[in-house]
N, C-alpha and C positions, 0 to 999 in steps of 0.2 A: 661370350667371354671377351672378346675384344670390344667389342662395347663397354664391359665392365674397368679394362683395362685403362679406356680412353678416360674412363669418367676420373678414376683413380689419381690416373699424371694432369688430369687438370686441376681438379683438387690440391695436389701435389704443389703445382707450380702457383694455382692462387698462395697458397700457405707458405711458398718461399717468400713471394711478392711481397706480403704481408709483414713477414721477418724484416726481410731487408730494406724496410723503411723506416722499421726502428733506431733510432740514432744511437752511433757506436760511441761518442763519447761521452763518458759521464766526469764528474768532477768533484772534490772537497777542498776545500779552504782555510785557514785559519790563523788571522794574526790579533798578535799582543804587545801593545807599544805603551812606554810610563817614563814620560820625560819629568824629574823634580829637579827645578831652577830654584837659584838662591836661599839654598839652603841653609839656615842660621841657628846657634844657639844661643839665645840671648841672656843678659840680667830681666832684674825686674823694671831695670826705669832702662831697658830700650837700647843700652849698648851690648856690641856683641862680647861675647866671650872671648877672654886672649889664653894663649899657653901661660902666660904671668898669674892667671887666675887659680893656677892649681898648684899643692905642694905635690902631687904624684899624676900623673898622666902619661899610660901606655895603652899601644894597642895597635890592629891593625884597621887596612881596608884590603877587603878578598872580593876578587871576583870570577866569575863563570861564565861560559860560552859553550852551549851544547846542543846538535844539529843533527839530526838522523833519519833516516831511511831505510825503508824496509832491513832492518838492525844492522845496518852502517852505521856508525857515529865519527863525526868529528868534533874535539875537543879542544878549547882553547882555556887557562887559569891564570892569575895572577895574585900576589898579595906583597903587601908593603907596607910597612910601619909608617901611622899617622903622623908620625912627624920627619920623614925621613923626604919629605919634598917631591917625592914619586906617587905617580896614582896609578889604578888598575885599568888597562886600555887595553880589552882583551880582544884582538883578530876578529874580524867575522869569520864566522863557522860556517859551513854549507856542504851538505852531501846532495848530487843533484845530476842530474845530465839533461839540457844543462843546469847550472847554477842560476840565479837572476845576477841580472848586470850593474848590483849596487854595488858604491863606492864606500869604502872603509867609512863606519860612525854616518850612516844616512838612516833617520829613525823618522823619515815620511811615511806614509800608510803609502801601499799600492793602488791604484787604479776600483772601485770597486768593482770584485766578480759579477757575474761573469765577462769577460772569460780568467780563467784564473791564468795566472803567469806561469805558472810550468808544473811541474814535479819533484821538488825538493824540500828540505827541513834548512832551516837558517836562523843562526843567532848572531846579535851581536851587543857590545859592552861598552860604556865608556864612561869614566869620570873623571871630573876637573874639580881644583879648588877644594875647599877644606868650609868643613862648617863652623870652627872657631878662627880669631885671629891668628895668623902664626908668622912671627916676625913682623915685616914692612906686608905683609901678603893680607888682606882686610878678608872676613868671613864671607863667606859663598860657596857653598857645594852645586853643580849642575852634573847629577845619573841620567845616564840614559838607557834605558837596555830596550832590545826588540827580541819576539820569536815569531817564527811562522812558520808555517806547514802548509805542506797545497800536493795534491795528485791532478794531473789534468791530463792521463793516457786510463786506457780501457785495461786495465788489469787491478789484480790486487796491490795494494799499491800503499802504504802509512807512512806519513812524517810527522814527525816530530820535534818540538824545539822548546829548552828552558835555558833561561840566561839570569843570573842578577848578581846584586851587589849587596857585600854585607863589611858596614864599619863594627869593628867591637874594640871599646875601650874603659881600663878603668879609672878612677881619679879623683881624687881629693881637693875637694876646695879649703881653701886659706880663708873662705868667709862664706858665712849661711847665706842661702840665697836660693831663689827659683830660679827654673830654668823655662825661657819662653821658646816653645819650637815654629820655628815660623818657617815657610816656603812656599812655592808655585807649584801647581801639579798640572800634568796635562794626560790625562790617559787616554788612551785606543784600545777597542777588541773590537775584534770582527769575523763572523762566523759565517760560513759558504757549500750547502749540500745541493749539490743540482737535482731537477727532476728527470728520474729516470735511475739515479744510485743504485746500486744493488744493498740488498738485504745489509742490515748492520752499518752501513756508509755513514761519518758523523764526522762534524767538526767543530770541537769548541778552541773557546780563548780565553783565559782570564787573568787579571793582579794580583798583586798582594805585594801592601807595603806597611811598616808599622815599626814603632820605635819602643823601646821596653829599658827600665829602667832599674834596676836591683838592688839592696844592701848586700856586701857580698859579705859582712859578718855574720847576719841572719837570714843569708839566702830569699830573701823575703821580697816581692814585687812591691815596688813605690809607686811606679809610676808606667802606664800603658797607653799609645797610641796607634789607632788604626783606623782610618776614614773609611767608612762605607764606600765612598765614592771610587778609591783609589783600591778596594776588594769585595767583597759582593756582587755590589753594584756593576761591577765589570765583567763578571761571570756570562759571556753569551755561548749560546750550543746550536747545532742547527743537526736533524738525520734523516734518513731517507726517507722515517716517516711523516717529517716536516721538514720539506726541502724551501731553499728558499736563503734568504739574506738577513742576518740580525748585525746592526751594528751598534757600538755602546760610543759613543763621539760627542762628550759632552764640555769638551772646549775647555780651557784653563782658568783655574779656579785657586783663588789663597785659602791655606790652608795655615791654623795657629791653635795652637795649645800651652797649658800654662801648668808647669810641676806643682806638687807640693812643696814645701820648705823644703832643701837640702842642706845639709845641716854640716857645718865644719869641721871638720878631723876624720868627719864617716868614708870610708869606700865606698865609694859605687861603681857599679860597671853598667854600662848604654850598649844596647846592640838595634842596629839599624838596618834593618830587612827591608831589599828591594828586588824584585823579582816579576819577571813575564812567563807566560806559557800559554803553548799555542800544539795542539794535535789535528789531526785531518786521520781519516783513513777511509777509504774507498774496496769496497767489496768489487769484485771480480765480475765483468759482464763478457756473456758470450759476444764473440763480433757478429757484425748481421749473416757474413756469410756461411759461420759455422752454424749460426742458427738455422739460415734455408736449406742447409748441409741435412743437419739432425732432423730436421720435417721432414724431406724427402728420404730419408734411409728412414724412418719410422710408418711412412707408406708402403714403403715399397714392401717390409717387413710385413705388415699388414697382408700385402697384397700378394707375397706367397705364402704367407697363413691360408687364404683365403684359396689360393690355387690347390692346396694340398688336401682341401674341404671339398671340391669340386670332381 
């Protein structure tokens, strides 16, 4: 019997050995960045549009800021009429302990994982500038928005982030005309599951940006844009069944599109969707030492089974 006993607690003790090599932390990742510079609505022969252009034009610019953690959230909004000289510069958002140590309106990617920079959900918002003339102020819009999510401790652990921006306005031109959309785009995703996550562990990121264009007499779509590049295109995922690094980083690219006729006296109303989002969520690992824990108490369980048989 004690022979038996010895074999048992060596057994035992390989079997912790074994555990507690396993490495205790696991990781998720995920951001989503979509910088659109000089943003313009032009005519057809190449100047920009002025507030002079229209007999009616209202509307606003709305924006979001939202950042969460394990169902924490922090929320930041704003919105302001297109022509009232204010734009939406919404706070960065962050639930986190800690937080990372960005400075208000910094829309760099991170370092790529691993390692990931902490355990938090973070958004943030910002725009400048107007995409028609207004007053002595010459056409250019530059959005920014960021999200990202990242777990980088051994527990159950989800973050969460969407942020963006949306101009809506409607308006009456004084004379038919097309409208040329022109701008700079730079998008970012980036997706982060380490080897080792537990079951269900996944991190995506991805865009979506697109301009939409209506009869608001006949509810009727005129006119629709949305670059693959700046949505689809940008969609990356990574999970514990394929852990690893995808990133979408394909550098700043002009991007133009050309209306159909708009026609004088018609309403129309423009809405301009810009938005990021970024999830991470990490399943639950036991730490090594509750692991060498549960081997030895399911030996030992064994081994007065086994004494009660004798």
């Amino acid at each position: 019997m004690k022979t038996f006993c010895k074999q048992w607690l060596a057994t035992a003790a390989v079997v912790a050995a074994s555990f507690a090599s396993v490495p205790a932390q696991a990781s998720t990742f995920a951001s989503a960045i979509l910088d659109i510079n000089n943003f313009r609505l032009l005519h057809s022969g190449g100047t920009a549009y002025s507030t002079t252009d229209f007999t009616v034009l209202t509307g606003t610019n709305d924006a979001h800021a939202t950042a969460s953690l394990n169902g924490v959230f922090a929320n930041g909004a704003q919105s302001f009429g297109i022509l009232s000289g204010l734009q939406p510069n919404v706070p960065h958002q962050c639930v986190g302990a800690p937080c990372p140590a960005l400075p208000e309106n910094n829309f760099l990617p991170f370092p790529s994982p691993p390692p990931v920079p902490g355990t938090f959900g973070y958004a943030d918002q910002d725009l400048t500038g107007a995409a028609i003339t207004i007053g002595a102020t010459p056409a250019g819009a530059h959005a920014r928005t960021r999200a990202d999510a990242s777990t980088a401790q051994n527990a159950i652990a989800s973050g969460n982030s969407s942020v963006g921006t949306s101009t809506t306005f409607a308006f009456t031109l004084g004379a038919s005309d097309t409208m040329t959309i022109s701008f700079d785009g730079t998008p970012f995703s980036q997706a982060f599951v380490s080897v080792g996550a537990g079951a269900t562990s996944n991190a995506n990121a991805r865009l979506s940006w697109s301009i939409n264009i209506i009869d608001l007499a006949s509810n009727s779509s005129v006119f629709s844009y949305s670059p693959p590049e700046l949505n689809g295109l940008s969609a990356v995922s990574r999970t514990d069944g394929g852990p690893g690094l995808t990133t979408y980083d394909p550098g700043t690219a002009a991007f133009l599109a050309v209306t159909p006729l708009l026609l004088a006296g018609t309403t129309y109303q423009i809405t301009i969707e810009h938005n990021t989002l970024a999830n991470a969520l990490q399943q639950e690992l036991p730490e090594p030492g509750s692991k060498a824990a549960l081997a030895i108490g399911m030996l030992a369980m064994s081994l007065a089974m086994r004494r009660r048989q004798t």
